[in-house]
C-alpha positions in Angstrom: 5.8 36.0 38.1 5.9 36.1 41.7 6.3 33.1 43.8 5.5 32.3 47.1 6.2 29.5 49.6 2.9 26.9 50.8 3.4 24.5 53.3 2.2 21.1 52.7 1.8 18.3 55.6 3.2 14.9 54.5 3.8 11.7 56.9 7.2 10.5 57.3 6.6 8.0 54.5 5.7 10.2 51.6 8.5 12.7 52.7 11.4 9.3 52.5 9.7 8.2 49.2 9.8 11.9 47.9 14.0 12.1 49.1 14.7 8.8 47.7 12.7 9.9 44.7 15.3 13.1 45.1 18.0 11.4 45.2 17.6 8.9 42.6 16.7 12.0 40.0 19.7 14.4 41.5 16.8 17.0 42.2 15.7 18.7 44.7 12.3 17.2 46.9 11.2 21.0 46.2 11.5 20.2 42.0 9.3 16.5 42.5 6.5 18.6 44.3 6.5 21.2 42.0 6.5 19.4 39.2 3.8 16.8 40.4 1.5 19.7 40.8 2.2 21.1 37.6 1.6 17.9 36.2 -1.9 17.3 38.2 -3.2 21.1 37.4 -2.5 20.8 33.3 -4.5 16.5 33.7 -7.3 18.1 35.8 -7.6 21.9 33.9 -7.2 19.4 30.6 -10.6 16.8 31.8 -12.3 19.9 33.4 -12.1 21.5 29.7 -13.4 18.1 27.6 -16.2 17.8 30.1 -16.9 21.3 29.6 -16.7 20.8 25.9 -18.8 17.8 25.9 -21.4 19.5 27.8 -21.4 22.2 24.9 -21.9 19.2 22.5 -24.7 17.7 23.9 -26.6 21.0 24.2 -25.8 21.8 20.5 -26.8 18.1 19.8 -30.3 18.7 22.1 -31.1 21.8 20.1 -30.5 20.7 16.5 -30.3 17.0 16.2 -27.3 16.6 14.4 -24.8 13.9 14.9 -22.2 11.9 13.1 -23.8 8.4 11.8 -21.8 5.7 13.5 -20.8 4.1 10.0 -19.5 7.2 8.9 -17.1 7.6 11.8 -16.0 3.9 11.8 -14.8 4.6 8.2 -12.9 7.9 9.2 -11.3 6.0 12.1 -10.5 3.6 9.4 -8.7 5.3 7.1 -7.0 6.9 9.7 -5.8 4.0 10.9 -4.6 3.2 7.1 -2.7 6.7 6.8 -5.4 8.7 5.0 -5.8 11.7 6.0 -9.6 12.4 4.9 -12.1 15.5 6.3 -13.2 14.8 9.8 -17.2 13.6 8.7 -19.5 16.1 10.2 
């Protein structure tokens, strides 16, 4: 992997907070920015996937009809919730 260095404009305030952050963790202001966009690529690849997913749903949904009767999920969820482990209903 090849890395390579993007500068990033920050205010005085968000640069103390992220040294103080530093500091506090022993690591590097370089590590915290890193890792917060790590962190904010895998939450926003992750919701950009579910609504891409649900989207698939609803069009499969549209063309055939089929859904999960309400009732029938609630007792899934139920026994779940009891330490069942029963088929997902479909």
């Amino acid at each position: 992997m090849h890395a390579t260095t993007l500068g990033v404009k920050l205010d005085q305030e968000t640069r103390d907070r992220l040294k103080k952050l530093g500091d506090a963790k022993d690591r590097a202001t370089h590590w915290l920015i890193k890792a917060a966009i790590i962190e904010y690529l895998n939450k926003e690849e992750r919701a950009e996937r579910e609504k891409r997913e649900d989207a698939e749903r609803w069009e499969r949904y549209q063309l055939g009809g089929h859904f999960v009767d309400n009732k029938d999920a609630m007792n899934w969820l139920d026994a779940l919730a009891r330490g069942e482990r029963t088929p997902c209903p479909r």
